[in-house]
PyMOL commands that place a pseudoatom at each C-alpha (Angstrom):
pseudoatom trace, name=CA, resn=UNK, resi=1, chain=A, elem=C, hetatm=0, pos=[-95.996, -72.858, -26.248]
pseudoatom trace, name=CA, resn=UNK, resi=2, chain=A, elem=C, hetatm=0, pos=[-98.810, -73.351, -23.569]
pseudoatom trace, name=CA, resn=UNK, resi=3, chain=A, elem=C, hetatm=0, pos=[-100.766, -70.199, -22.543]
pseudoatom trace, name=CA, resn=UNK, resi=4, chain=A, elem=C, hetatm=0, pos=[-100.668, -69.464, -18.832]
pseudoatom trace, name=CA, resn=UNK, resi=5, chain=A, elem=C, hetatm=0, pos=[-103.715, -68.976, -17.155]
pseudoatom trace, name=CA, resn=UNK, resi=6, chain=A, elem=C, hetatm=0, pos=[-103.812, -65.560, -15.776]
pseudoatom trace, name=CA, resn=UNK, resi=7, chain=A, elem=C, hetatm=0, pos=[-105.175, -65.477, -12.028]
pseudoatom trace, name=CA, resn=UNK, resi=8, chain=A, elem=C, hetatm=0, pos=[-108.741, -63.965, -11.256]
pseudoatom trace, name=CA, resn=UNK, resi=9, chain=A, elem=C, hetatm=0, pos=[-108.480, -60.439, -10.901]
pseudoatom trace, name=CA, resn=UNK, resi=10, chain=A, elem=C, hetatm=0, pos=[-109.682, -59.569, -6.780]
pseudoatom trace, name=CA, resn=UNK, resi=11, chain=A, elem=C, hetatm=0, pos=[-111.964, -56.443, -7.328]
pseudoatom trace, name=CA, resn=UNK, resi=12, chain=A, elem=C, hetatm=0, pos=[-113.111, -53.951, -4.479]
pseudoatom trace, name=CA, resn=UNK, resi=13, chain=A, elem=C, hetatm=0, pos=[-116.789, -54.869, -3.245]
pseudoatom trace, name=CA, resn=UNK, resi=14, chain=A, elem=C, hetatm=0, pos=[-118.942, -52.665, -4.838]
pseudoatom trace, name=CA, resn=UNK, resi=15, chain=A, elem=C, hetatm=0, pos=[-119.831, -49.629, -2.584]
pseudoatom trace, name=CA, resn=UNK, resi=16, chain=A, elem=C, hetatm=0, pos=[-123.453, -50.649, -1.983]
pseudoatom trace, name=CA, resn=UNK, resi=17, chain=A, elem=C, hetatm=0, pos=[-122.290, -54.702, -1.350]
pseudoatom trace, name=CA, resn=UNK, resi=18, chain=A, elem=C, hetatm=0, pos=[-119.748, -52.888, 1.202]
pseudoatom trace, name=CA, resn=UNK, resi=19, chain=A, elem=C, hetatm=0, pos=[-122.421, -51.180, 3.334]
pseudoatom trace, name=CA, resn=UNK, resi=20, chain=A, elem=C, hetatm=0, pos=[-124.915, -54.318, 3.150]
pseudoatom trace, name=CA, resn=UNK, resi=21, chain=A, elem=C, hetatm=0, pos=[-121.984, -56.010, 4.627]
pseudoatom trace, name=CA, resn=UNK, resi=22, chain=A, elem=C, hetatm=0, pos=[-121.360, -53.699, 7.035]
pseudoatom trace, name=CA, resn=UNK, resi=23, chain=A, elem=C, hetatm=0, pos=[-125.300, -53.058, 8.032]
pseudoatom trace, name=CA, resn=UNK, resi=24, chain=A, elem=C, hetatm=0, pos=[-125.574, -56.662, 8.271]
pseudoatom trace, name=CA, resn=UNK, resi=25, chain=A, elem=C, hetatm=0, pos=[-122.547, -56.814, 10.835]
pseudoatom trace, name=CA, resn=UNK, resi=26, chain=A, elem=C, hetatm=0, pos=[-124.265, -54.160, 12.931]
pseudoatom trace, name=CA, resn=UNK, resi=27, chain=A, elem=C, hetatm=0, pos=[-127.421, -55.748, 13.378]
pseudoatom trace, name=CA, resn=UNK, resi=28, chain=A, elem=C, hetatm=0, pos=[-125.564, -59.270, 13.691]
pseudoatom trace, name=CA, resn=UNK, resi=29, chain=A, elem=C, hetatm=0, pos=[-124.074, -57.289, 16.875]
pseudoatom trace, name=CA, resn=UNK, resi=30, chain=A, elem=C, hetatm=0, pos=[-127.178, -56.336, 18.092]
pseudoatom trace, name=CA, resn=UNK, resi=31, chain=A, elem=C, hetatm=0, pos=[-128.935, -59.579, 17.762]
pseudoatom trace, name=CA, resn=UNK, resi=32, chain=A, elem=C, hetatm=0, pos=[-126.307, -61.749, 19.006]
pseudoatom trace, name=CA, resn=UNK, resi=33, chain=A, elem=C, hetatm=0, pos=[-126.096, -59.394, 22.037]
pseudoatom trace, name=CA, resn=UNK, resi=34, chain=A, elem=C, hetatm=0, pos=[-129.844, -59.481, 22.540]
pseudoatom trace, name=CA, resn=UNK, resi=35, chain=A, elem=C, hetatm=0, pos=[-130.481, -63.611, 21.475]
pseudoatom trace, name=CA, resn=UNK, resi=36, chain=A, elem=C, hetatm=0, pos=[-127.431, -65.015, 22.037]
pseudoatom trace, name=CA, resn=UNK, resi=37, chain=A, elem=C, hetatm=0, pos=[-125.484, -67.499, 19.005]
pseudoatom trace, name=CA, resn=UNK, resi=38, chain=A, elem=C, hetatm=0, pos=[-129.360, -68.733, 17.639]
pseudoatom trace, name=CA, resn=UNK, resi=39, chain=A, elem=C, hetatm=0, pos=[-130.115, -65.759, 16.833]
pseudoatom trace, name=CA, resn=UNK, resi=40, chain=A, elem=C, hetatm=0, pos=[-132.158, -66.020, 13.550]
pseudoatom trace, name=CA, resn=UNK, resi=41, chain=A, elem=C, hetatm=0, pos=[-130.378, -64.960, 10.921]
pseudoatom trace, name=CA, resn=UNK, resi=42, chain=A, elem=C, hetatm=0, pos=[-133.743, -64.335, 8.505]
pseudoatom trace, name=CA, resn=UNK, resi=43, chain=A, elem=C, hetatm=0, pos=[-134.464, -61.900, 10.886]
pseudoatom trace, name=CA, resn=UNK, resi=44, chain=A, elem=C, hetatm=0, pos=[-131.082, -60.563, 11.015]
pseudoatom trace, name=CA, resn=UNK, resi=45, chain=A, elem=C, hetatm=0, pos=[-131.169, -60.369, 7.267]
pseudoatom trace, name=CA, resn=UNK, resi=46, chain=A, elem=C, hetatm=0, pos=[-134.229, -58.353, 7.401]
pseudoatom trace, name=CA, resn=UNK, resi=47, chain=A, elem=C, hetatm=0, pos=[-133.766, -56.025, 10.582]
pseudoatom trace, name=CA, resn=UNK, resi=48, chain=A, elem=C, hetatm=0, pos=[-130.288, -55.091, 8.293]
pseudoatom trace, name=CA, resn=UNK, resi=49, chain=A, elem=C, hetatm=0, pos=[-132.881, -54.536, 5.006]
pseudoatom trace, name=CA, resn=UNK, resi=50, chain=A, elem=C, hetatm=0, pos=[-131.511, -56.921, 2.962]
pseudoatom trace, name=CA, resn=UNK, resi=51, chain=A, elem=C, hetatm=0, pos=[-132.587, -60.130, 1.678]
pseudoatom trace, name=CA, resn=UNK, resi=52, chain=A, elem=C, hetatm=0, pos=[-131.369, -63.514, 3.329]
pseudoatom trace, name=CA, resn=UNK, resi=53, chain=A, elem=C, hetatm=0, pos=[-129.797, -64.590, -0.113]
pseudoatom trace, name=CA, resn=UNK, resi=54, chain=A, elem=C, hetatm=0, pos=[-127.293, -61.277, 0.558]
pseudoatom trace, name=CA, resn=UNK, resi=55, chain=A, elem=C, hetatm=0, pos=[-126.701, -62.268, 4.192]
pseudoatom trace, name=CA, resn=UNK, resi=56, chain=A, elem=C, hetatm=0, pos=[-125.946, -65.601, 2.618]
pseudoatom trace, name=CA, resn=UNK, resi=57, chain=A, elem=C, hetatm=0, pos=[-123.653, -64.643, 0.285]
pseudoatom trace, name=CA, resn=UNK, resi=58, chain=A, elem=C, hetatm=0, pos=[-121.462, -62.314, 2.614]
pseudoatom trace, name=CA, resn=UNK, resi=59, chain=A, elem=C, hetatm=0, pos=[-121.565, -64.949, 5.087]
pseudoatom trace, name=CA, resn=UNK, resi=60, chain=A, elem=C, hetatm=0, pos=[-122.516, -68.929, 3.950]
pseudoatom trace, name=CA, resn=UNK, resi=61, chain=A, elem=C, hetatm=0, pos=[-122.664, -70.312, 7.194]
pseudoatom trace, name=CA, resn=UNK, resi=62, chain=A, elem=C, hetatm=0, pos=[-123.724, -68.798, 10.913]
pseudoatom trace, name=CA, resn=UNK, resi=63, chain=A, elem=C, hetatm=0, pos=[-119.955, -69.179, 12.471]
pseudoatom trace, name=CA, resn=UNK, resi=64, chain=A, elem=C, hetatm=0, pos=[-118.717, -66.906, 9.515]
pseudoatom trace, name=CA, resn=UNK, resi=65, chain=A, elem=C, hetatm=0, pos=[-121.099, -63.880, 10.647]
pseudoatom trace, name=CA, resn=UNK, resi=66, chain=A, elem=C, hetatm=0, pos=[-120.092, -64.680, 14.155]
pseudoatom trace, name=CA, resn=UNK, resi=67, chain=A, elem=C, hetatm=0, pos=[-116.349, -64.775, 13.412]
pseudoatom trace, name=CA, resn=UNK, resi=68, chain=A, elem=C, hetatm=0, pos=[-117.132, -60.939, 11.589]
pseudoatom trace, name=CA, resn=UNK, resi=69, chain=A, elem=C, hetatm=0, pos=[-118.413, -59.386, 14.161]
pseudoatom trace, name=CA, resn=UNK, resi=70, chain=A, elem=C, hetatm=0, pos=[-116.193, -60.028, 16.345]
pseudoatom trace, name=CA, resn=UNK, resi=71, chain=A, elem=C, hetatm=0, pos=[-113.094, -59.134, 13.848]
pseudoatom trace, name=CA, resn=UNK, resi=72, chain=A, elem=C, hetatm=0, pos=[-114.728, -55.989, 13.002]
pseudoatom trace, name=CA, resn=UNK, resi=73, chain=A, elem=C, hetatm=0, pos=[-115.302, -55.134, 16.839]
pseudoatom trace, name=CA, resn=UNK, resi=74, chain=A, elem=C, hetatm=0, pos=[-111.140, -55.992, 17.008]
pseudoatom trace, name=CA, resn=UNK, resi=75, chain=A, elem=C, hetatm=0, pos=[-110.686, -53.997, 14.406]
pseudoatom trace, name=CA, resn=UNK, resi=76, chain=A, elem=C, hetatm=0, pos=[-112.461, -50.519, 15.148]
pseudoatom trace, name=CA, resn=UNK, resi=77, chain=A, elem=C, hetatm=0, pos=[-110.952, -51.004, 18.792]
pseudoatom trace, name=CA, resn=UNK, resi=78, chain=A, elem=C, hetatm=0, pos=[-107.500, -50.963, 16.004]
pseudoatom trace, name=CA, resn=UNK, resi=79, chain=A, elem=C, hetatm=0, pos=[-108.590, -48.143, 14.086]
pseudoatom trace, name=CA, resn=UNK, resi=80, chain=A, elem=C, hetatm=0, pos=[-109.329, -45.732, 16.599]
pseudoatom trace, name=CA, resn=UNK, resi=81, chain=A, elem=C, hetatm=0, pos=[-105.884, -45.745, 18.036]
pseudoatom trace, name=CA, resn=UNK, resi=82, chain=A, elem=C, hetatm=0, pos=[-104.793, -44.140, 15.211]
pseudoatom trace, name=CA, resn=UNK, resi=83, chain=A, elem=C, hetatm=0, pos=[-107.748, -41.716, 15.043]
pseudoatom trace, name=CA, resn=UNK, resi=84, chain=A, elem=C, hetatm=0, pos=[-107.430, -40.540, 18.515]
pseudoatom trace, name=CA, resn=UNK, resi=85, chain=A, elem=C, hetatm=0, pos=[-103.644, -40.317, 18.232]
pseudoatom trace, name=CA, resn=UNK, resi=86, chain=A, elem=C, hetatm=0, pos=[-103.887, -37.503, 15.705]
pseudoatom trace, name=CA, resn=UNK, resi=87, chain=A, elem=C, hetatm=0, pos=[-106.497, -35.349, 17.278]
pseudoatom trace, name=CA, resn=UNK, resi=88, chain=A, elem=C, hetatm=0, pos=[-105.725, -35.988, 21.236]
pseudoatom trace, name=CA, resn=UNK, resi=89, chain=A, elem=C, hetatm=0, pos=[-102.813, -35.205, 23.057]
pseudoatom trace, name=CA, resn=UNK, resi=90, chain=A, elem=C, hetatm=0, pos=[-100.650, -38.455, 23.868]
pseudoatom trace, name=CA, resn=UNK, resi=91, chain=A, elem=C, hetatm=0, pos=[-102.457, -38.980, 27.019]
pseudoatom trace, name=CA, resn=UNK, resi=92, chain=A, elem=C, hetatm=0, pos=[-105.784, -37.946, 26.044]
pseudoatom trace, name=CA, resn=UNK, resi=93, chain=A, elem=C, hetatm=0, pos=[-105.171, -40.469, 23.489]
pseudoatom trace, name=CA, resn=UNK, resi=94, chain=A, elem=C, hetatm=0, pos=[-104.357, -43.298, 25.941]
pseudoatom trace, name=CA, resn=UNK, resi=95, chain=A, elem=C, hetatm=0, pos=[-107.374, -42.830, 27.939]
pseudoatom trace, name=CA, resn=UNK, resi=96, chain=A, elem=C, hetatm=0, pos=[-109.954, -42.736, 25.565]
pseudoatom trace, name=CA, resn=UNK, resi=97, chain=A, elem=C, hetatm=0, pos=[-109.058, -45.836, 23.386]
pseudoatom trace, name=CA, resn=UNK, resi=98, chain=A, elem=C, hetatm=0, pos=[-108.535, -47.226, 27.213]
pseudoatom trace, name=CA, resn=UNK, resi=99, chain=A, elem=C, hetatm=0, pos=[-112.453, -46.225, 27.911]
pseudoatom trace, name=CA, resn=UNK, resi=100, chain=A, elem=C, hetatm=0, pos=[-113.235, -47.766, 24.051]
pseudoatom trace, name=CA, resn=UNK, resi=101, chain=A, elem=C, hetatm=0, pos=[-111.061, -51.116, 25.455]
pseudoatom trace, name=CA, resn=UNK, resi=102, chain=A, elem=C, hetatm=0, pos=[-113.617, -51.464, 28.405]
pseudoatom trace, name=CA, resn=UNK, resi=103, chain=A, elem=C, hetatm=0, pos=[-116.699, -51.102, 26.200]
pseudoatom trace, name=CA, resn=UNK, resi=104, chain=A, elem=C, hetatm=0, pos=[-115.052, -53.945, 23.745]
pseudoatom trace, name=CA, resn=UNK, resi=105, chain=A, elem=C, hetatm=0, pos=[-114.778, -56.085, 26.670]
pseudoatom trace, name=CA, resn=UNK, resi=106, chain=A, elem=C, hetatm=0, pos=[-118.033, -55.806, 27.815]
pseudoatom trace, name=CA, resn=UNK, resi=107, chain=A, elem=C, hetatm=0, pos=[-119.665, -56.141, 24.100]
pseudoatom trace, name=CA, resn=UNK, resi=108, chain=A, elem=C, hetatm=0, pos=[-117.228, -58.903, 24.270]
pseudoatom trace, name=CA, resn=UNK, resi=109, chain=A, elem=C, hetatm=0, pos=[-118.935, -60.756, 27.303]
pseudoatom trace, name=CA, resn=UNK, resi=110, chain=A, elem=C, hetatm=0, pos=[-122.323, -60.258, 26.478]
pseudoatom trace, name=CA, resn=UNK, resi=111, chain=A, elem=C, hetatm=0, pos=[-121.607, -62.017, 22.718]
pseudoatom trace, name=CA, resn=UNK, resi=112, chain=A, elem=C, hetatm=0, pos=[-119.128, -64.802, 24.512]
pseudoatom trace, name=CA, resn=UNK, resi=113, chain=A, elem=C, hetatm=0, pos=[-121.682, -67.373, 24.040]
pseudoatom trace, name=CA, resn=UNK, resi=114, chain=A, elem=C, hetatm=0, pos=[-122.357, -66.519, 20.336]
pseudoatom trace, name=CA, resn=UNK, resi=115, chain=A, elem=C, hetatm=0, pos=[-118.429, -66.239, 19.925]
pseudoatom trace, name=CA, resn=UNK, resi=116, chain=A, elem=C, hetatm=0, pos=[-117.929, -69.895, 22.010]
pseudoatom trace, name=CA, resn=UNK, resi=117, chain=A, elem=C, hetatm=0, pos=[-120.483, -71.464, 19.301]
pseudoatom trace, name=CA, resn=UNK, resi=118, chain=A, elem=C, hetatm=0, pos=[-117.628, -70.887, 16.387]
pseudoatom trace, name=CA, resn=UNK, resi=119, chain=A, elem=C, hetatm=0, pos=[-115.901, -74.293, 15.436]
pseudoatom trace, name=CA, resn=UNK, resi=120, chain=A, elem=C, hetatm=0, pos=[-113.112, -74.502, 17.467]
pseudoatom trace, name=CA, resn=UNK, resi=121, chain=A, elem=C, hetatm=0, pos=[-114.452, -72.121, 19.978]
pseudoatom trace, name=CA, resn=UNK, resi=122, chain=A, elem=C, hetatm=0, pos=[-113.318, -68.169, 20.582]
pseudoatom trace, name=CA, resn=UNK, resi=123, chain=A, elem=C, hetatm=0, pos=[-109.635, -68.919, 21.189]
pseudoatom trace, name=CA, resn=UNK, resi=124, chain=A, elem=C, hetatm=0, pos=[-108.817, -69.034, 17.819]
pseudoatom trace, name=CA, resn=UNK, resi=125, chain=A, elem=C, hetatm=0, pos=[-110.746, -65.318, 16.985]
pseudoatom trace, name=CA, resn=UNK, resi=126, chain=A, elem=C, hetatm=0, pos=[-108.794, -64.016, 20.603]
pseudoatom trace, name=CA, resn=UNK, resi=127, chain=A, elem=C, hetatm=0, pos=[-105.550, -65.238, 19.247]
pseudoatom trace, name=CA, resn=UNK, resi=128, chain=A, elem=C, hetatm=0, pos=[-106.166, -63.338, 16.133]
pseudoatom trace, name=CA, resn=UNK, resi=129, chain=A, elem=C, hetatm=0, pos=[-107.078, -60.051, 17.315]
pseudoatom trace, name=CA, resn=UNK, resi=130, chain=A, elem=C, hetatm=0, pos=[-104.408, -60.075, 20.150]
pseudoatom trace, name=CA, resn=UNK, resi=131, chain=A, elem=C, hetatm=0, pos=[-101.376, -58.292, 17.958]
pseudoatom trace, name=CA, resn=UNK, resi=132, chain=A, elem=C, hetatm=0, pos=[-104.012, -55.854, 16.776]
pseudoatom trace, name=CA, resn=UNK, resi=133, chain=A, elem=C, hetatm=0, pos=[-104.915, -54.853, 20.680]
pseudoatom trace, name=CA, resn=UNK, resi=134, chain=A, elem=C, hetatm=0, pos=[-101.063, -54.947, 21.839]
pseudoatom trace, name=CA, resn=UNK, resi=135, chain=A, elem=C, hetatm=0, pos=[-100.012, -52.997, 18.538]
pseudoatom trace, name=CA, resn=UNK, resi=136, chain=A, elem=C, hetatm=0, pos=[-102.821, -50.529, 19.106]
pseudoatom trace, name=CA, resn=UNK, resi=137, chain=A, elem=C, hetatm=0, pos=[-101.768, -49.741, 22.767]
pseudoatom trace, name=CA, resn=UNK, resi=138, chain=A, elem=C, hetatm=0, pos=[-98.542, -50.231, 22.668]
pseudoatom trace, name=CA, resn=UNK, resi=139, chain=A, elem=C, hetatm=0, pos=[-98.502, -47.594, 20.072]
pseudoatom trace, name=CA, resn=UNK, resi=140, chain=A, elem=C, hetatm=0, pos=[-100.292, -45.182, 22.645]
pseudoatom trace, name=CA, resn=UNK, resi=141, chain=A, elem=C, hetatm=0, pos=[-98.079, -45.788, 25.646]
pseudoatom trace, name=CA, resn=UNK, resi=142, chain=A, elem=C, hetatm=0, pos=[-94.802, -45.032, 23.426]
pseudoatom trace, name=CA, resn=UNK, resi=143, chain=A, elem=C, hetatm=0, pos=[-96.445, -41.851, 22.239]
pseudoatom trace, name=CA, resn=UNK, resi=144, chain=A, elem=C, hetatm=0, pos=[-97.154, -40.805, 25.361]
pseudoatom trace, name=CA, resn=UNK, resi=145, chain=A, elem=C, hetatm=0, pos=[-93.841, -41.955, 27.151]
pseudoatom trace, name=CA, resn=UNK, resi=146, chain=A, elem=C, hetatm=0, pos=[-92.364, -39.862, 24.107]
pseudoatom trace, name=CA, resn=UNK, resi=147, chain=A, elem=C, hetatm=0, pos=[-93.878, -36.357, 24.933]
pseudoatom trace, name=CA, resn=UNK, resi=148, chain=A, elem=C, hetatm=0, pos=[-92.770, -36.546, 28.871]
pseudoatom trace, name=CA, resn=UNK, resi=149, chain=A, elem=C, hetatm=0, pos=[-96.088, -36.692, 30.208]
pseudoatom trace, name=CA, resn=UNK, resi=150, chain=A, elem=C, hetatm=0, pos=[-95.696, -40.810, 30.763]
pseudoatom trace, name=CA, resn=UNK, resi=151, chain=A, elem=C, hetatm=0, pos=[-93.470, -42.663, 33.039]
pseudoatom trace, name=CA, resn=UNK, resi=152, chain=A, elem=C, hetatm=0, pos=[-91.059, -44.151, 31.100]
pseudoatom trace, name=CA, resn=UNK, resi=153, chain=A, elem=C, hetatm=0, pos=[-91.005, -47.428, 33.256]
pseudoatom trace, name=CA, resn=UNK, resi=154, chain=A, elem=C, hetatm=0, pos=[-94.749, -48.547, 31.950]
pseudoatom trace, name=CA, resn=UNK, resi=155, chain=A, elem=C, hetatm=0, pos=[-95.422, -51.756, 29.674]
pseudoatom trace, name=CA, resn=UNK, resi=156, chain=A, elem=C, hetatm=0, pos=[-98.318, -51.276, 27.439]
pseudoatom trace, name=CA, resn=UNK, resi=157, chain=A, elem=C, hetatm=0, pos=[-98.674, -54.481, 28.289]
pseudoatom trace, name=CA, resn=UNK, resi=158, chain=A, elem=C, hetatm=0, pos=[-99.396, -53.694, 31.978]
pseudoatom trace, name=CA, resn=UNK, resi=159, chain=A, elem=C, hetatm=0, pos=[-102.119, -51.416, 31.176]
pseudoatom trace, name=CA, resn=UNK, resi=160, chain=A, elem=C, hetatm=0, pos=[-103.755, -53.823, 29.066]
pseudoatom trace, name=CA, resn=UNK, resi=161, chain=A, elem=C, hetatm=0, pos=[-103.646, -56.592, 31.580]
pseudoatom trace, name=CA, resn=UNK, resi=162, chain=A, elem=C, hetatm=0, pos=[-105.029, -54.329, 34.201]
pseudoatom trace, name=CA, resn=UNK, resi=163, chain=A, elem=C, hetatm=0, pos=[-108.243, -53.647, 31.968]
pseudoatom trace, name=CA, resn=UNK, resi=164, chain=A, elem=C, hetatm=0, pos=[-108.751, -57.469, 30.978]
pseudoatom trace, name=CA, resn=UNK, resi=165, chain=A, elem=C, hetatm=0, pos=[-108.396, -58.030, 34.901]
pseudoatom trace, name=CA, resn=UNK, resi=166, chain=A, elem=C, hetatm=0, pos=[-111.257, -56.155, 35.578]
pseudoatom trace, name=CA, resn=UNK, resi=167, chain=A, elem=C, hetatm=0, pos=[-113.144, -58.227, 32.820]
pseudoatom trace, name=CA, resn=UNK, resi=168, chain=A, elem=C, hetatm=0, pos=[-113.026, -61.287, 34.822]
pseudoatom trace, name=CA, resn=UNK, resi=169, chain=A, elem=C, hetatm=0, pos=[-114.749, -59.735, 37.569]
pseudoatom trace, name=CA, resn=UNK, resi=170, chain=A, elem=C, hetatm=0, pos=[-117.356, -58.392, 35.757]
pseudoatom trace, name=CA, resn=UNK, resi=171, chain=A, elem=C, hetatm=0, pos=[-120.319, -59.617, 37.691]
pseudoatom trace, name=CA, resn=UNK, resi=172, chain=A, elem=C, hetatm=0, pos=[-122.559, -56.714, 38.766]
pseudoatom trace, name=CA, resn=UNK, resi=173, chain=A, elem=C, hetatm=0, pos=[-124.589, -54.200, 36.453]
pseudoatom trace, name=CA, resn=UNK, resi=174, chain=A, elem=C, hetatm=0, pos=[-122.020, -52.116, 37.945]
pseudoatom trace, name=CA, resn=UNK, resi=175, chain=A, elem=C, hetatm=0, pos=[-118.705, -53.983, 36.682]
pseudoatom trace, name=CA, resn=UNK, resi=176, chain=A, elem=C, hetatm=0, pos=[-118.581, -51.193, 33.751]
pseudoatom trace, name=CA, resn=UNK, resi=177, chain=A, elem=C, hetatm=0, pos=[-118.666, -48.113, 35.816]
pseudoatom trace, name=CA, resn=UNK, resi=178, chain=A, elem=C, hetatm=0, pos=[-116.058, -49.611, 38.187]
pseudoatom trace, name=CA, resn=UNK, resi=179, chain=A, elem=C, hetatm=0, pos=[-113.822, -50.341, 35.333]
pseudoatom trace, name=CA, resn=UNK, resi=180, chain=A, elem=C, hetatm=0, pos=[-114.005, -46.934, 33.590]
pseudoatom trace, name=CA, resn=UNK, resi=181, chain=A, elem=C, hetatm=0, pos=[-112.577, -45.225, 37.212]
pseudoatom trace, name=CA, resn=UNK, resi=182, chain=A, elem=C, hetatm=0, pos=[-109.957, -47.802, 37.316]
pseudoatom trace, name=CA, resn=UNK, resi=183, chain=A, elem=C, hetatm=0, pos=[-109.099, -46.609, 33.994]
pseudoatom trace, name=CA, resn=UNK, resi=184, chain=A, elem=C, hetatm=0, pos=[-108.637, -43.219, 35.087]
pseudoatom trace, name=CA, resn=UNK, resi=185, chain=A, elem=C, hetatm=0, pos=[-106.747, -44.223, 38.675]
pseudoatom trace, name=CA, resn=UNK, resi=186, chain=A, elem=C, hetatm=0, pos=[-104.601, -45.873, 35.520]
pseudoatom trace, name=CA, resn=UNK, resi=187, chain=A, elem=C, hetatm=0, pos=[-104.102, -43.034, 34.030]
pseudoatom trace, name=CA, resn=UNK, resi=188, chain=A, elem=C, hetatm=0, pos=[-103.578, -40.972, 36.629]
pseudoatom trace, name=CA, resn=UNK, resi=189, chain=A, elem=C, hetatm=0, pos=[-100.650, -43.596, 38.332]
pseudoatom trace, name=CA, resn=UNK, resi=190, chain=A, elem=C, hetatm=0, pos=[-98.965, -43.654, 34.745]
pseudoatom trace, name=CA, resn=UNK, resi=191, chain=A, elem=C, hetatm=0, pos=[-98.457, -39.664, 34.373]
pseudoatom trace, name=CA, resn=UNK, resi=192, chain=A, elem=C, hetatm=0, pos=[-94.403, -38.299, 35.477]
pseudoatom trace, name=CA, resn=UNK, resi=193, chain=A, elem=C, hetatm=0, pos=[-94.539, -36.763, 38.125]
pseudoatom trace, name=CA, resn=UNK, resi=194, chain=A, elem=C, hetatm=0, pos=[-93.295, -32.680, 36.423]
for i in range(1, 194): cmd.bond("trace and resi %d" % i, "trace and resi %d" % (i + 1))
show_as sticks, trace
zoom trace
């Protein structure tokens, strides 16, 4: 009888290797917002407080920190659906995760190059993170549609395409602030008229 080799056990990070990792990923942000893809990630390492060996073993090469922050960027813009669907009203909801969409897409932009460095460039990480963005507002857009105070002729996807529209304008220092009215002229458009 031949003994089967029992599978490694996957453990939880421990809780301070779980907020390295996620202090590294904020700074990683910052940087790559500030310096662009070469960033130096010694200094990243340090500016998080944590030695480059850490860095290093969270994330062996540059394109894996790159591909992280932009995942964890997809996925807060994910989480917070569900946050503001159980403290706002439907189209409270809607709006704000709407506002949080624009700010994504302008953190977004400003890493692009740093995200167009990853082998096999960003359209793999875009692809990835798509069904979390649909799922996330077309959650929102049922929810409200639900309670009355949405048309019931709207496509999440519409929305969505209206907000990424405005992203491929975004020229001016001003692109933002434009974008966040259009939101609420969205908003606004979408209500039933009671």
């Amino acid at each position: 009888m031949t003994k089967k080799r029992s599978e490694p056990v996957q453990r939880k990070p421990r809780i301070d290797a779980q907020r390295n990792r996620e202090r590294i990923l904020e700074v990683a942000k910052a940087e790559f917002t500030r310096l662009g893809a070469e960033a130096s990630l010694d200094e990243i390492a340090k500016r998080a407080g944590v030695g480059a060996g850490t860095l290093y073993r969270h994330f062996p090469a540059r394109d894996d920190l790159i591909e992280a922050v932009y995942r964890s960027e997809v996925e807060k813009l994910a989480a917070a659906e569900r946050r503001f669907a159980e403290t706002m009203s439907p189209m409270e909801a809607l709006r704000a995760w709407m506002l949080l969409f624009v700010d994504h897409i302008a953190a977004k932009q400003i890493i692009a190059p740093a995200l167009n460095s990853v082998v096999g460039g960003a359209s793999k990480l875009f692809e990835g993170s798509r069904g979390l963005v649909l799922g996330a507002i077309d959650g929102l857009v049922k929810r409200a549609i639900k309670s009355g105070e949405m048309r019931n002729d709207l496509e999440p996807f519409d929305l969505l395409r209206a907000l990424i529209g405005v992203s491929h304008v975004a020229s001016g220092p001003d692109w933002q602030r434009s974008a966040r009215r259009l939101v609420d002229i969205l908003i606004a458009g979408s209500r039933t008229n009671k």
